[in-house]
N, C-alpha and C positions, 0 to 999 in steps of 0.2 A: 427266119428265126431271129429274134431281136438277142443281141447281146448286151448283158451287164456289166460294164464292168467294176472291182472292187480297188480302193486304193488306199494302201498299209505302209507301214513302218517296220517296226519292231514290237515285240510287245504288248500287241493289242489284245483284246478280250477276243477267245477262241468263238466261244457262242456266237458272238457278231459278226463273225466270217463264217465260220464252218456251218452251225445250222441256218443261216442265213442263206448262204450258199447252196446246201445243199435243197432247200426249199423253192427256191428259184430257178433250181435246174428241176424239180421233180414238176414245175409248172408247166416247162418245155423254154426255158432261155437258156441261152449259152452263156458263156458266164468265162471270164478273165481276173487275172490277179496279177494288176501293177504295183508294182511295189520303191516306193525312196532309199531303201536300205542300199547300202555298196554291195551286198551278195542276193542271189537271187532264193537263197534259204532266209525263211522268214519265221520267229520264235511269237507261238502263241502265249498268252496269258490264262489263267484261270482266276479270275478278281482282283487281276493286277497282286497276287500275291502269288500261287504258284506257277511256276513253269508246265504249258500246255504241250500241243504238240509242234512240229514244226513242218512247216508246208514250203512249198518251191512256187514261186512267182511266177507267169508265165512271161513278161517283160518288166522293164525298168522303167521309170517314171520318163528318163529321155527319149522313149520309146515312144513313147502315147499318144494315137493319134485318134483326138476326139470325135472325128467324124467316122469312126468305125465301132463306139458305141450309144447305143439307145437310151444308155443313165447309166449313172457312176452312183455307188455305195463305198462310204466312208465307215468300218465300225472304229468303236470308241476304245477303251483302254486308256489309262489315263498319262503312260509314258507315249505312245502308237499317236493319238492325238495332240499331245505339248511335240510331237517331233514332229509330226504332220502341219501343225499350224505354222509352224517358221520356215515353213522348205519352200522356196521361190517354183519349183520345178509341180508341184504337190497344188502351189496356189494356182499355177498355170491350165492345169488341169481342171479346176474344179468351177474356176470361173470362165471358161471355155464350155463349159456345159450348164454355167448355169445362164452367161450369154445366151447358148441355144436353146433354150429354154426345154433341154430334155431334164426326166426328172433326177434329184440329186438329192438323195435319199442317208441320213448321218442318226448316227445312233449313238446315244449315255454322253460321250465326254469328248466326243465327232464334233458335237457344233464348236467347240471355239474355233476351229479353223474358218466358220459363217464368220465368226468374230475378224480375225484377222484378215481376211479378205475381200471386207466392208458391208458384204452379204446380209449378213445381223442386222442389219441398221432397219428399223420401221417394217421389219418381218416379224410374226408370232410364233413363237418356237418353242416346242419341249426338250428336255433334254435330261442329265442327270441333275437332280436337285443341287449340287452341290455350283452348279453355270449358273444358278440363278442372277445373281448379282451382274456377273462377267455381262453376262447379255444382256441383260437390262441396261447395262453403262456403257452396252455399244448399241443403244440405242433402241432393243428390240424387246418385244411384248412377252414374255414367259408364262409359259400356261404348264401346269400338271397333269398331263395326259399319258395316256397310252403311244397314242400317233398325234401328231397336227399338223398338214398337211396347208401349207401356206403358198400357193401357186405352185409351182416345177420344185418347192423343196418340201421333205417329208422328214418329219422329226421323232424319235421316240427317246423315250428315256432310260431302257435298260436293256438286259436279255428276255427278262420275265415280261417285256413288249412281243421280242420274234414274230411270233405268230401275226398280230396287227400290223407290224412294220413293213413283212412280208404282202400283204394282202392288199396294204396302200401301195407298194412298190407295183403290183401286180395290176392293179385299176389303173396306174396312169398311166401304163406303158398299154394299156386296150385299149 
């Protein structure tokens, strides 16, 4: 059984962990939840304006060890993401997997962390419209899509993606 695993913050959009999550698991993956936060209680979002629900981590980002999952999913939220892209522990991860070329799959407000990690650079990538810019000034090609799927990285642009996002997660890991 391949496992997923997902890597948060604080704050993130629910959608992008939870039905993502539970999508993945009803494929048949196992599925973990690392998280940067100092507690292993982690506060969901609902459009970055209401407070969602709150989930338990199953390790700490100190914890992580890459070679025990099959791809890592970043969702977006736009505080869960600006906290995600400056954490050294967050960038160690993600470019540890995208070295192994398993796939690393980021959703709405997910890719500035490609940003920050140099990742972006001369990759096509969707994301939430509002990265347009950000990414294109690190270098990388922005397309309006659903999914875009640029080697080992898999990009969408919102919740109302899920379904597609899921489906690319799901082909690269078969």
């Amino acid at each position: 059984m391949k496992t997923i695993a997902f890597l948060l913050h604080n704050n993130f959009e629910q959608a992008e962990y939870e039905d993502v999550n539970n999508q993945l698991k009803a494929k048949g993956y196992n599925t973990l939840l690392i998280t940067t936060n100092e507690d292993k209680k982690v506060q969901a979002m609902n459009q970055d304006v209401n407070k969602g629900d709150t989930f338990t981590a199953d390790i700490f980002a100190s914890e992580a060890k890459v070679d025990d999952y099959d791809a890592l999913v970043v969702p977006g939220g736009t505080v869960n993401a600006d906290t995600i892209r400056g954490n050294k522990e967050a960038h160690s991860i993600i470019n540890a997997i995208n070295e192994a070329s398993k796939p690393l799959a980021v959703i709405c407000h997910a890719p500035w962390v490609l940003i920050n990690t140099g990742i972006a650079k001369g990759k096509t990538l969707t994301a939430y419209h509002s990265l347009q810019t950000d990414l294109e000034n690190a270098g990388a090609n922005f397309v309006d899509k659903t999914v875009q799927i640029d080697g080992n990285l898999i990009t969408s642009r919102n919740p109302d993606d899920i379904e597609n996002f899921v489906d690319a997660i799901d082909k690269a890991l078969s």
